[in-house]
PyMOL Python script that loads the backbone (N, CA, C, O; Angstrom):
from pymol import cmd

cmd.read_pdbstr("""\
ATOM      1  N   UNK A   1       0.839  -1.174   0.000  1.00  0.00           N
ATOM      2  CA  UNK A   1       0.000   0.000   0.000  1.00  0.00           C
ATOM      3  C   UNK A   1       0.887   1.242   0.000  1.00  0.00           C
ATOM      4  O   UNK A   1       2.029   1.349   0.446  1.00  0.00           O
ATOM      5  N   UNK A   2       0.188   2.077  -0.543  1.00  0.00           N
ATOM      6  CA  UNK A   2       1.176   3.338  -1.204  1.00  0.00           C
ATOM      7  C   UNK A   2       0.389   4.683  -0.137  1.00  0.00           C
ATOM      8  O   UNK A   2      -0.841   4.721  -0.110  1.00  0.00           O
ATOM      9  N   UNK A   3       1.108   5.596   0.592  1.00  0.00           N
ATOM     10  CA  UNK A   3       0.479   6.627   1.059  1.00  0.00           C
ATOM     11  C   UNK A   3      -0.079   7.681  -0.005  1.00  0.00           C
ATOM     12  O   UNK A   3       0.542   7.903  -1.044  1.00  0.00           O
ATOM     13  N   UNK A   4      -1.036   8.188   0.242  1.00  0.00           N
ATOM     14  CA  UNK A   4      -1.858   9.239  -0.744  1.00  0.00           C
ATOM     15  C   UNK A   4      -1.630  10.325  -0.237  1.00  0.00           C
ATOM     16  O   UNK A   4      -0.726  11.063  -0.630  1.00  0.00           O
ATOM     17  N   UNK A   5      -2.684  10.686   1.044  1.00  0.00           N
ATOM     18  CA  UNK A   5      -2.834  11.887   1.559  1.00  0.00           C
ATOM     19  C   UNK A   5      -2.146  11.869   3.354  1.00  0.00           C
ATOM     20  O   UNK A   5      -2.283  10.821   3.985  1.00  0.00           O
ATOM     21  N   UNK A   6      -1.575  12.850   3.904  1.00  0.00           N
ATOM     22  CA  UNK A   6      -1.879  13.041   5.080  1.00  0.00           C
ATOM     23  C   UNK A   6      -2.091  14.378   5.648  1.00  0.00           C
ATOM     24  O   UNK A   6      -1.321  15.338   5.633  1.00  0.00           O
ATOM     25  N   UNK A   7      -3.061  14.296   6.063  1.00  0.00           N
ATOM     26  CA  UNK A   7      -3.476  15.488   6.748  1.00  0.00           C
ATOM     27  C   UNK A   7      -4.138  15.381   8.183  1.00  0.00           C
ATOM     28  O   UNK A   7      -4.321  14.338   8.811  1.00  0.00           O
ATOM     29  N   UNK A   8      -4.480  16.757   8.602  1.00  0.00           N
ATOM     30  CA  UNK A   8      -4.954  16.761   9.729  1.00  0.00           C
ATOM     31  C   UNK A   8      -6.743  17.042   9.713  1.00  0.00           C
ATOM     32  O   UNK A   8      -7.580  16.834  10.591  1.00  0.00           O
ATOM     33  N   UNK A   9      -6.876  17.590   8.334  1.00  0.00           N
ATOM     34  CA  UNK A   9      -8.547  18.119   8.069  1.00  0.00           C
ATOM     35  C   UNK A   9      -9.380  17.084   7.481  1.00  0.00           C
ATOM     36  O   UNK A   9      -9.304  16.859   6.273  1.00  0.00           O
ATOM     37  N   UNK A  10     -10.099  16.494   8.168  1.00  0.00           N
ATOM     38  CA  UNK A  10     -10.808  15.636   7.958  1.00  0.00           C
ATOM     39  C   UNK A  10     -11.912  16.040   6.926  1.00  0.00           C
ATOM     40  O   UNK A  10     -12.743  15.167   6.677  1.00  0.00           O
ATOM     41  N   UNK A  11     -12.032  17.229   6.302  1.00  0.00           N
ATOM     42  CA  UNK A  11     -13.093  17.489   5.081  1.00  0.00           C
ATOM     43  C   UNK A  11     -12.229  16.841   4.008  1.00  0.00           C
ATOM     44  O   UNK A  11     -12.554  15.941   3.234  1.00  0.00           O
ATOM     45  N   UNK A  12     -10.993  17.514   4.118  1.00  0.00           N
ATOM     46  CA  UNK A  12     -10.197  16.652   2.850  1.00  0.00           C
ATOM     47  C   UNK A  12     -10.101  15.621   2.743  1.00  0.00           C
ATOM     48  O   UNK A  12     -10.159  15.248   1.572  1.00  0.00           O
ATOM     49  N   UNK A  13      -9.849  14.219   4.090  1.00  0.00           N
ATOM     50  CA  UNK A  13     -10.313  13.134   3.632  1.00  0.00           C
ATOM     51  C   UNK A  13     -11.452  12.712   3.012  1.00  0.00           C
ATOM     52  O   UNK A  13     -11.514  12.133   1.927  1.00  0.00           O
ATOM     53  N   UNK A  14     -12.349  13.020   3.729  1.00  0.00           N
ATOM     54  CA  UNK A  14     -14.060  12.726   3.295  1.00  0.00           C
ATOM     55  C   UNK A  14     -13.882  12.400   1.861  1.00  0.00           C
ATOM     56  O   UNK A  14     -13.798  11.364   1.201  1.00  0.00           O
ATOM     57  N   UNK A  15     -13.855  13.762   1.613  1.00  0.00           N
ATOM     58  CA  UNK A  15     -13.634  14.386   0.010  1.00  0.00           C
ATOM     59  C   UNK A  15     -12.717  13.303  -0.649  1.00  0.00           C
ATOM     60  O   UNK A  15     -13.387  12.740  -1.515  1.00  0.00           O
ATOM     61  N   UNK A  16     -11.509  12.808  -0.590  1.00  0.00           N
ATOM     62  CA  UNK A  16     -11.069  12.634  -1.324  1.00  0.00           C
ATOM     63  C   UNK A  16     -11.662  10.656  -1.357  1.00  0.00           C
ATOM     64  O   UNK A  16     -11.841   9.932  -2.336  1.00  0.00           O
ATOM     65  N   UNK A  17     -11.799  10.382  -0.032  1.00  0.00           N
ATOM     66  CA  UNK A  17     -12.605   9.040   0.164  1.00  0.00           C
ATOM     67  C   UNK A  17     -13.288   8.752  -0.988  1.00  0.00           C
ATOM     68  O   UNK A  17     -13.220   7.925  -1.897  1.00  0.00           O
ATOM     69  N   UNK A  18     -14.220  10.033  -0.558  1.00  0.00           N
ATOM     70  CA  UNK A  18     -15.391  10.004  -1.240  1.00  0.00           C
ATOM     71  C   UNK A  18     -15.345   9.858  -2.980  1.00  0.00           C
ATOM     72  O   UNK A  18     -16.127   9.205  -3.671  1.00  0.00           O
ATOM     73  N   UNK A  19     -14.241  10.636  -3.414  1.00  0.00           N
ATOM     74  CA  UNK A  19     -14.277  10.598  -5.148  1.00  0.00           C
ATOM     75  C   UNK A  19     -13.393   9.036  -5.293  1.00  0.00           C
ATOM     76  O   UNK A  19     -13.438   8.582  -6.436  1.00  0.00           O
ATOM     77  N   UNK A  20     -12.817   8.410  -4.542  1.00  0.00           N
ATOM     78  CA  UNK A  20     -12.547   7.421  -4.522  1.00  0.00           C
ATOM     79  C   UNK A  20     -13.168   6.167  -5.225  1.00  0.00           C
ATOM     80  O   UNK A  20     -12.947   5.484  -6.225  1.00  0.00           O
ATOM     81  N   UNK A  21     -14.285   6.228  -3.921  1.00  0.00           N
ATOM     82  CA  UNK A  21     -15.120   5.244  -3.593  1.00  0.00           C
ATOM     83  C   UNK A  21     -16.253   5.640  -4.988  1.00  0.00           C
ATOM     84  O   UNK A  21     -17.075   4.738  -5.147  1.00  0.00           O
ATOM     85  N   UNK A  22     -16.368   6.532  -5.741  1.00  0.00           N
ATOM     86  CA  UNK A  22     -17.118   7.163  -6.685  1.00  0.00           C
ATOM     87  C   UNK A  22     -16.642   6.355  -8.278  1.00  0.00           C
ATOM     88  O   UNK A  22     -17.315   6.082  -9.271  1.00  0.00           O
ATOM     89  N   UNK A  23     -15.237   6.158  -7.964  1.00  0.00           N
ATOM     90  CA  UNK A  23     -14.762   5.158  -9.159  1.00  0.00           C
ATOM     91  C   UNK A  23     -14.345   4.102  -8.501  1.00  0.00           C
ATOM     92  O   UNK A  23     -13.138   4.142  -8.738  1.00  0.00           O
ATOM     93  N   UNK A  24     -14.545   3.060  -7.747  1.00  0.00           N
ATOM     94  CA  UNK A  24     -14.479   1.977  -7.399  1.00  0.00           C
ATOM     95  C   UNK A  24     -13.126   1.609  -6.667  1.00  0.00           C
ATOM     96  O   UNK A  24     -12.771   0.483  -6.315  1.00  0.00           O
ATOM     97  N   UNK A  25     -12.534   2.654  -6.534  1.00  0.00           N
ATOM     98  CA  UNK A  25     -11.036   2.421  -5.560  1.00  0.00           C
ATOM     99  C   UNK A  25     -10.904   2.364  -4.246  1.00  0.00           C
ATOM    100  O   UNK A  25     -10.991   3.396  -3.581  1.00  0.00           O
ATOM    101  N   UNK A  26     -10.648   1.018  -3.608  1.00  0.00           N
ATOM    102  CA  UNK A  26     -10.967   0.672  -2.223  1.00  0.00           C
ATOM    103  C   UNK A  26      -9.387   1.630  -1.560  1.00  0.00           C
ATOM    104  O   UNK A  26      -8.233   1.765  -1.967  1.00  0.00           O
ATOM    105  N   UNK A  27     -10.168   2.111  -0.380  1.00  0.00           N
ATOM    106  CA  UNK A  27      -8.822   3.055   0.073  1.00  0.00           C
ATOM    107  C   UNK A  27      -8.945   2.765   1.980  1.00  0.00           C
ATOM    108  O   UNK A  27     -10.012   2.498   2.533  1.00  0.00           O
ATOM    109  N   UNK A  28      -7.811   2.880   2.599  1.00  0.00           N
ATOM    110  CA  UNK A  28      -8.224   2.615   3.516  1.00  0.00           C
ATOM    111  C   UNK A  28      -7.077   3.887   4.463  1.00  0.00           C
ATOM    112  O   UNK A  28      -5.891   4.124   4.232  1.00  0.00           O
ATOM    113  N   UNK A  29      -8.273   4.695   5.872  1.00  0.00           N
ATOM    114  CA  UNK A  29      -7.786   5.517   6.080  1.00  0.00           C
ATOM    115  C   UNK A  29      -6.785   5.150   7.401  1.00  0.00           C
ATOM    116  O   UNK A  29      -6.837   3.973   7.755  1.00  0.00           O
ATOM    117  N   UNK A  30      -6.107   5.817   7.971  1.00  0.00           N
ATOM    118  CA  UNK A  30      -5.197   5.010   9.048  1.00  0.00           C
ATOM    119  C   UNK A  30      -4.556   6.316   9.808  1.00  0.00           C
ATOM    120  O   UNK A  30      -4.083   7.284   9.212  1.00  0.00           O
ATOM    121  N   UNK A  31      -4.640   6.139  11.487  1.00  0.00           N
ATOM    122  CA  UNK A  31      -4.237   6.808  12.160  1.00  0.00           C
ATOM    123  C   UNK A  31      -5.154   7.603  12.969  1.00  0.00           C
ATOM    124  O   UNK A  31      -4.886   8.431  13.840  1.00  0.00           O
ATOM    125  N   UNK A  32      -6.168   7.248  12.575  1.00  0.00           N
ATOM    126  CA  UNK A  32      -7.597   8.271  12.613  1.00  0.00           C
ATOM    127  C   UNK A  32      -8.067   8.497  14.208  1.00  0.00           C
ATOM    128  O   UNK A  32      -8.542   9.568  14.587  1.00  0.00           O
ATOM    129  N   UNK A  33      -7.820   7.056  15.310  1.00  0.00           N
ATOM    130  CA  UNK A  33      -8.048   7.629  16.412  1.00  0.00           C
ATOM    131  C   UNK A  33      -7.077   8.421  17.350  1.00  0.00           C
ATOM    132  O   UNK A  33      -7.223   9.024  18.413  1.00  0.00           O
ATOM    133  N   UNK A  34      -5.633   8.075  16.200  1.00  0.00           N
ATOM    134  CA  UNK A  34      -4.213   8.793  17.084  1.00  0.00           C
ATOM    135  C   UNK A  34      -4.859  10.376  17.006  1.00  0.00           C
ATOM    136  O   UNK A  34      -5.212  11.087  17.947  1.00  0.00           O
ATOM    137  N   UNK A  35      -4.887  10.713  15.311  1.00  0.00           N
ATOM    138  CA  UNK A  35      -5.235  12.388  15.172  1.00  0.00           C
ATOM    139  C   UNK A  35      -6.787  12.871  16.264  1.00  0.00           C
ATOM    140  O   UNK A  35      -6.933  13.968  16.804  1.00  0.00           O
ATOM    141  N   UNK A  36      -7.829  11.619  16.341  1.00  0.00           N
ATOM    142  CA  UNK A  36      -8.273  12.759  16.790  1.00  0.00           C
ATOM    143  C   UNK A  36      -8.218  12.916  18.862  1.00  0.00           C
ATOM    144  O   UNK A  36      -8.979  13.493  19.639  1.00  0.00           O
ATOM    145  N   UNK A  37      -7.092  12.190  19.065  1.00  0.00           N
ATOM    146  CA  UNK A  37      -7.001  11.705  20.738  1.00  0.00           C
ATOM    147  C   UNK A  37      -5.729  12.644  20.849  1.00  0.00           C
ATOM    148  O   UNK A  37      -5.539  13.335  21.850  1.00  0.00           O
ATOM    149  N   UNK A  38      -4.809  12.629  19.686  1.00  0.00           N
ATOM    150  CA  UNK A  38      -3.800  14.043  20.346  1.00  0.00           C
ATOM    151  C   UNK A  38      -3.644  15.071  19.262  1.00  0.00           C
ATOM    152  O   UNK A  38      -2.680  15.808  19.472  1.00  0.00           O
ATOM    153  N   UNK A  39      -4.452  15.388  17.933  1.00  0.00           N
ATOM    154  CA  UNK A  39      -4.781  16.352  17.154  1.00  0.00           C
ATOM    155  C   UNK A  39      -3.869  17.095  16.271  1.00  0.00           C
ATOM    156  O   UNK A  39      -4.152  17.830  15.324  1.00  0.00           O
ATOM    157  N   UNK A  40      -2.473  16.701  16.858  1.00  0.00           N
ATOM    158  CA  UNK A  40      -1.242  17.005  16.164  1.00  0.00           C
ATOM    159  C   UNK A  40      -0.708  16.273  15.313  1.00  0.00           C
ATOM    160  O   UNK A  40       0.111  16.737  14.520  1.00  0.00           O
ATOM    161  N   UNK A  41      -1.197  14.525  15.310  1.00  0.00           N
ATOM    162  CA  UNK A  41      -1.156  13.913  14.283  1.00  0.00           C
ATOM    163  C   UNK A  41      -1.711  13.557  13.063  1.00  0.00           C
ATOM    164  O   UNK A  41      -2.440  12.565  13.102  1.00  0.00           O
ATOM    165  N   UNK A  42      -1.593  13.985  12.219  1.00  0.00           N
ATOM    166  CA  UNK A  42      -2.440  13.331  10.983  1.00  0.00           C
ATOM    167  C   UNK A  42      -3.053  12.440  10.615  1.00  0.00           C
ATOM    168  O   UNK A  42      -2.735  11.337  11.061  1.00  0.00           O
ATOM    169  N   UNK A  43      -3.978  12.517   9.827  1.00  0.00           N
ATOM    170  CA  UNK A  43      -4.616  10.987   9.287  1.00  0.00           C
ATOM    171  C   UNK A  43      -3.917  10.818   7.890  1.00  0.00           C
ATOM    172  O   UNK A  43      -3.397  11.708   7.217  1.00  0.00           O
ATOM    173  N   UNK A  44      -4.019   9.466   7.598  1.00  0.00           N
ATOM    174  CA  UNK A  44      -3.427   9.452   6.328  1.00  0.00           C
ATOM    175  C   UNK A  44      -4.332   8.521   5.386  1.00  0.00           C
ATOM    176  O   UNK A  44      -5.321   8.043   5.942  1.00  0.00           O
ATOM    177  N   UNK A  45      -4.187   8.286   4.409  1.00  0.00           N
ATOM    178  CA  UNK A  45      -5.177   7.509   3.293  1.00  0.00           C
ATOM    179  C   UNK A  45      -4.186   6.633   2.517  1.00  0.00           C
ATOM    180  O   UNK A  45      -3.067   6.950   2.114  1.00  0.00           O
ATOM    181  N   UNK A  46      -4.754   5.605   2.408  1.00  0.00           N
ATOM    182  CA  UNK A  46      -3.433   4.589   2.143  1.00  0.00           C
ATOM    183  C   UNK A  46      -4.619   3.828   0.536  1.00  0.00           C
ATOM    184  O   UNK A  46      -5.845   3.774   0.438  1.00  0.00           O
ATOM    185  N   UNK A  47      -3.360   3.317  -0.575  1.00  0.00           N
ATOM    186  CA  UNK A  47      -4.095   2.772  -1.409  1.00  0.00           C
ATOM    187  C   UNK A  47      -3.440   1.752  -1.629  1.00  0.00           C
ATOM    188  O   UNK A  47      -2.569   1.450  -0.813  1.00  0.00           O
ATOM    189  N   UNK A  48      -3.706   0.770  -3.009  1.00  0.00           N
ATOM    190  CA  UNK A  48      -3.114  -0.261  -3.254  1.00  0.00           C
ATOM    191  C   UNK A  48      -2.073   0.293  -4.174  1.00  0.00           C
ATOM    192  O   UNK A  48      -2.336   1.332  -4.779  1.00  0.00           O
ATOM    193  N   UNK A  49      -1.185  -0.160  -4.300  1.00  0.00           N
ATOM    194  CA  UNK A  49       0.143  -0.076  -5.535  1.00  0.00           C
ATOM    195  C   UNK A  49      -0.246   0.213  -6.751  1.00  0.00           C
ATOM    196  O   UNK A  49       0.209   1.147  -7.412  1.00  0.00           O
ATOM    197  N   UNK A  50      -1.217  -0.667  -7.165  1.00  0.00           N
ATOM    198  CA  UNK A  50      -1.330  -0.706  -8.228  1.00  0.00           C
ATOM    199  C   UNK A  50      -2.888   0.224  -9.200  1.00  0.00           C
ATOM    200  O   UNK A  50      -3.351   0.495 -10.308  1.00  0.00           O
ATOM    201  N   UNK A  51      -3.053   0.332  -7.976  1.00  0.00           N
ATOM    202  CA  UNK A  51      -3.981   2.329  -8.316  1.00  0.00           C
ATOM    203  C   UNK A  51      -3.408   3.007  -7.748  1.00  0.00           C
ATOM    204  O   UNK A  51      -4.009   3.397  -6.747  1.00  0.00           O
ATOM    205  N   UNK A  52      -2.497   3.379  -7.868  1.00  0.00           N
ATOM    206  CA  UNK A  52      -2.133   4.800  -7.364  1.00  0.00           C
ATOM    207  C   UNK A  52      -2.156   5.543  -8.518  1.00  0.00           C
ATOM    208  O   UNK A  52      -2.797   6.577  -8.329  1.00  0.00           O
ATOM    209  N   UNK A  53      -1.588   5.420  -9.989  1.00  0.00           N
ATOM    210  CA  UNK A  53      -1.549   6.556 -10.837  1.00  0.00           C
ATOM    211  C   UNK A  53      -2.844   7.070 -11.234  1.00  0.00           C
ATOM    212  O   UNK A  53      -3.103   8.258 -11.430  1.00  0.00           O
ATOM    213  N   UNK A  54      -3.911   5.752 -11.374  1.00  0.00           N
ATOM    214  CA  UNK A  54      -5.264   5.990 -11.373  1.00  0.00           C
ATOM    215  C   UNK A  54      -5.848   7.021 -10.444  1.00  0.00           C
ATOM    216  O   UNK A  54      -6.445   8.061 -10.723  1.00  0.00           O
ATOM    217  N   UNK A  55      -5.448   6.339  -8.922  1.00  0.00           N
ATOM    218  CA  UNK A  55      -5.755   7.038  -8.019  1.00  0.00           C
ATOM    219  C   UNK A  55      -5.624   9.364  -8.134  1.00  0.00           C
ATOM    220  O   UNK A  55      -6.371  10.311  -7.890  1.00  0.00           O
ATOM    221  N   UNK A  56      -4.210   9.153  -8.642  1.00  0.00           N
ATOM    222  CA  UNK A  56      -4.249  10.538  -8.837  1.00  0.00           C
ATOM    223  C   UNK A  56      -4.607  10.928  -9.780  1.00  0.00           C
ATOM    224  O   UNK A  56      -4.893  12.123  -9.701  1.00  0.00           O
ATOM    225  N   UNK A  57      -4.721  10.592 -10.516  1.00  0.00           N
ATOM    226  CA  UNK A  57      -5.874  10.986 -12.047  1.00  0.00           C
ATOM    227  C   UNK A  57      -7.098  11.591 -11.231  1.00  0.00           C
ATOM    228  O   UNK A  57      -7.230  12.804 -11.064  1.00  0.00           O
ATOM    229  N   UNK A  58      -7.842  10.786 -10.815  1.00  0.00           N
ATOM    230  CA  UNK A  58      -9.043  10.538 -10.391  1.00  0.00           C
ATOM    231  C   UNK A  58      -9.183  11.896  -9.211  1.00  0.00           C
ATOM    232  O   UNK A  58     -10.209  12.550  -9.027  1.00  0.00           O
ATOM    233  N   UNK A  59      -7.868  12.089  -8.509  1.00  0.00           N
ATOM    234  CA  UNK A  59      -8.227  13.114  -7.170  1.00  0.00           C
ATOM    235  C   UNK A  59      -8.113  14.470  -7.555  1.00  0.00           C
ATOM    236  O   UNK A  59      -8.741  15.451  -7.156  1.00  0.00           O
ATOM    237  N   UNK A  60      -6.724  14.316  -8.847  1.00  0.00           N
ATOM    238  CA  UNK A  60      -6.457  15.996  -9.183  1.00  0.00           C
ATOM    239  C   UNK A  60      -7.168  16.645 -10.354  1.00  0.00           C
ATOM    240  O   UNK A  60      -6.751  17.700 -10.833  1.00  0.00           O
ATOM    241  N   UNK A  61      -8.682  15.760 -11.009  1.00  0.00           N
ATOM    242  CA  UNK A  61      -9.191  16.112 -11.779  1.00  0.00           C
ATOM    243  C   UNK A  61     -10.591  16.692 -10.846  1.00  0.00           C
ATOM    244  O   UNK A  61     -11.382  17.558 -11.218  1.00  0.00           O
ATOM    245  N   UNK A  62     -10.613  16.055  -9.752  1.00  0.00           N
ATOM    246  CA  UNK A  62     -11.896  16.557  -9.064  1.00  0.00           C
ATOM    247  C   UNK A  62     -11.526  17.399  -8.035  1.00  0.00           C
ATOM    248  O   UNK A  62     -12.258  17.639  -7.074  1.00  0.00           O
ATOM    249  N   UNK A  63     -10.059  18.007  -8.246  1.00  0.00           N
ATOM    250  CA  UNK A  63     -10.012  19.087  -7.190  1.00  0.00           C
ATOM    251  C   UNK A  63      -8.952  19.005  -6.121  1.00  0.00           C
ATOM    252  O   UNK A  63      -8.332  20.034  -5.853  1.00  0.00           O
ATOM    253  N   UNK A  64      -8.693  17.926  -5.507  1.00  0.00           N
ATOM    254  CA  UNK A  64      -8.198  17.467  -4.101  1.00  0.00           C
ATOM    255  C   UNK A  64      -6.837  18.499  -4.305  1.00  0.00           C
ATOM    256  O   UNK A  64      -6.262  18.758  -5.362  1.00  0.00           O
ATOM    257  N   UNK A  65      -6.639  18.816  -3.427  1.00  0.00           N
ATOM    258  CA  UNK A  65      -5.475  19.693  -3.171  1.00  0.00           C
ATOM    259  C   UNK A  65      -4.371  19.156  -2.040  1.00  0.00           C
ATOM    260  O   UNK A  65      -4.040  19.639  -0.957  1.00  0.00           O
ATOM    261  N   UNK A  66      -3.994  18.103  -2.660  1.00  0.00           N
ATOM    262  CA  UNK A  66      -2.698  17.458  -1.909  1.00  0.00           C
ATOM    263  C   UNK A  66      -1.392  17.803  -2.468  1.00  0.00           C
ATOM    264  O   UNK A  66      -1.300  18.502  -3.477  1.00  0.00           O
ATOM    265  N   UNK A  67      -0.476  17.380  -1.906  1.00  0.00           N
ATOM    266  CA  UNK A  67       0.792  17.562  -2.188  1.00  0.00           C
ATOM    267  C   UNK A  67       1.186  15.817  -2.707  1.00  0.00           C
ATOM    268  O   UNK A  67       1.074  14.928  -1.863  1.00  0.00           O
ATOM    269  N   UNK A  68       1.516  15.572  -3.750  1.00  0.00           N
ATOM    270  CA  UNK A  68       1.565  14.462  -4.206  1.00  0.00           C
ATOM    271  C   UNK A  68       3.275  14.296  -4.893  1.00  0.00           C
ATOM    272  O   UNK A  68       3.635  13.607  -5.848  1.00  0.00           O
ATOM    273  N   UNK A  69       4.034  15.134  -4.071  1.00  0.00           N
ATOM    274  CA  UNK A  69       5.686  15.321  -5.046  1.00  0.00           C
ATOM    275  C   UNK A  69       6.220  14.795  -3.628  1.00  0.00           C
ATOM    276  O   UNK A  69       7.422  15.045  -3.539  1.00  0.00           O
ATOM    277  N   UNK A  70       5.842  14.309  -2.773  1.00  0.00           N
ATOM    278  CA  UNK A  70       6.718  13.482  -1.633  1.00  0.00           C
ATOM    279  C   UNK A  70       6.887  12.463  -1.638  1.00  0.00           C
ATOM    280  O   UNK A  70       7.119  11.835  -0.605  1.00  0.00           O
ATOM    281  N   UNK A  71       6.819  11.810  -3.076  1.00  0.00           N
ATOM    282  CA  UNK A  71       7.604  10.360  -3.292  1.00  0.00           C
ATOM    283  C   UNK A  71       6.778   9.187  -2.924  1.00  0.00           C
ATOM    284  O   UNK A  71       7.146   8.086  -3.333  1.00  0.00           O
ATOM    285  N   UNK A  72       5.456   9.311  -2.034  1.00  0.00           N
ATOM    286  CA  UNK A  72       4.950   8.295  -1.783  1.00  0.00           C
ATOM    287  C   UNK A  72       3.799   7.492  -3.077  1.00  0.00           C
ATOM    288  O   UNK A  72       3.252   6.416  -2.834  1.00  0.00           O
TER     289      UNK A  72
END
""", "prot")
cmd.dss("prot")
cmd.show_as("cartoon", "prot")
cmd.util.cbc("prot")
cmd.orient("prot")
């Protein structure tokens, strides 16, 4: 599994879940009760290997505003 997103704003996950799950890409989010029990940590969105280029097709045509040049 390849990291996508991490953040701390949970609209941006939703969102990006959400256009996900809109083209059939199972994604799974992780960290979610660390960020919201000490708030300084992020959540992150994890995919399979082998959608990921799909995967960003799919997020930076509907908007998502990640940073996607950190190699993951």
């Amino acid at each position: 599994m390849k990291e996508l997103i991490r953040t701390q704003d949970p609209t941006v996950m939703l969102y990006a879940k959400t256009v996900l799950d809109g083209v059939g890409i199972t994604s799974f989010e992780v960290d979610v009760n660390m960020s919201n029990l000490y708030g300084v940590l992020p959540r992150r969105l994890l995919v399979i290997d082998q959608d990921f280029d799909k995967v960003l097709d799919a997020l930076m045509s509907n908007g998502v505003d990640a940073d996607f040049s950190n190699g993951y």
